[in-house]
Phi, psi and omega in degrees: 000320177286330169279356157284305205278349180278345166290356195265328183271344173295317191297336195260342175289320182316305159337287168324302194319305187267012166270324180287335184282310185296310162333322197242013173250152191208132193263141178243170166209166172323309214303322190281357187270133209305351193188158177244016170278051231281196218202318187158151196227114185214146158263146185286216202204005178226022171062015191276146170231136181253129176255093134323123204215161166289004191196054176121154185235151192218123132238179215230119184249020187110323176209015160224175171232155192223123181268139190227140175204172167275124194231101181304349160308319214203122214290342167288018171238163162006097179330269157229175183269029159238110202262110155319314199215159161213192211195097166264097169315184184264035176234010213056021176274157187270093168266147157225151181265131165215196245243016208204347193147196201225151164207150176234145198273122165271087169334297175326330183239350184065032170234193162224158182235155177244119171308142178235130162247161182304124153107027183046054144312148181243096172262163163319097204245135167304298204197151196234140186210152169232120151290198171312320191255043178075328203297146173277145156229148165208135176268161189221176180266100153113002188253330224098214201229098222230162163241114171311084172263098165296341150321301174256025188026059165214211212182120167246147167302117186277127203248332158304356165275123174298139199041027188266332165274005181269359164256165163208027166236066202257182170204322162261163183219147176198172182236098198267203198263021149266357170087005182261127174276117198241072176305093178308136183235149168231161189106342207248286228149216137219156174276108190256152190200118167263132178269335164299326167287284184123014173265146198232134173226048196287128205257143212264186176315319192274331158289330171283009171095023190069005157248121215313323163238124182304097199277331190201153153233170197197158140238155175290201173298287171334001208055005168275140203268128144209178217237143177246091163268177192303329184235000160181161184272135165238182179245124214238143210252117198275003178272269173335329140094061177199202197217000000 
């Protein structure tokens, strides 16, 4: 009788448990999102979550969405409405990328300011990275590799890595826990670049299996690196220094 009734009192708390939860819970869908065509995904530092969409950036405050577009009038808005990329440096400013240039969002005015690159270029932005040493990098589609001075809000071609200018299409980019730089390029590889030596390395299409795009890089517990391309993960061997 007593293990009938403590499975009786388990079972109605379970209940309870899940009334409460259904109570305090709330389902969204595409409809309330400026596209259902998402893009990237970030949380702020004010817990606000920014939604990147092929058509508008959303934000999310817990029981809403707040719509962001491009309004050509008015040069504090949306750059353009197909947002690429998004980004939280380590100060909590918001960078986003989009298919025309870069902007980071000023909470105080609700708005964005825009980076300007050199030769009034608009590229094509990938990827947004802060290294170790603060610096914004972002990598483009047809530009390169550009490095960010957020001071004069503008954006240069990086032209000092030996062989980061014989490409102009990249796309991740990351920094592992030595300080070593890995650049996806596609159609190519990747690029390994130590700052410390001033050595370039590039491991080609054929050592990675033929795959053209780097989609993610990462390390373990171990420090060991491994790299995700369109068709399989490797491991990448720092005695050997190959994969």
């Amino acid at each position: 009788m007593k293990n009938i009734m403590i499975k009786l009192l388990f079972v109605v708390c379970c209940l309870c448990s899940q009334n409460i939860l259904a109570q305090n819970l709330r389902f969204y869908d595409s409809r309330q999102l400026t596209c259902n065509l998402f893009t990237s995904i970030c949380q702020d530092t004010e817990g606000y979550i920014w939604v990147g969409t092929e058509y508008g950036l959303n934000r999310f405050n817990g029981i809403q969405f707040a719509h962001y577009y491009n309004v050509p009038e008015d040069s504090a808005s949306l750059l353009h409405n197909s947002v690429r990329c998004l980004m939280l440096d380590r100060g909590g400013v918001l960078w986003v990328g989009f298919v025309n240039g870069l902007q980071y969002y000023c909470p105080d005015g609700n708005t964005f300011c825009t980076i300007q690159f050199e030769n009034d270029v608009a590229p094509h932005i990938v990827g947004i990275v802060q290294l170790k040493s603060g610096e914004i990098w972002v990598t483009t589609s047809g530009y390169g590799v550009c490095r960010v001075d957020v001071a004069q809000k503008k954006a240069y071609r990086i032209t000092d890595i030996p062989h980061l200018t014989d490409f102009h299409y990249f796309g991740y980019l990351y920094e592992d826990s030595e300080g070593v730089q890995w650049f996806g390029i596609y159609n190519t590889g990747l690029l390994q670049y130590n700052p410390a030596t001033g050595k370039s390395k590039l491991h080609t299409r054929n050592e990675l299996s033929g795959g053209s795009v780097i989609s993610a890089i990462l390390e373990d517990n171990q420090a060991n690196l491994l790299v995700a391309t369109s068709t399989t993960v490797f491991r990448f061997d720092r005695q050997t220094d190959s994969f």
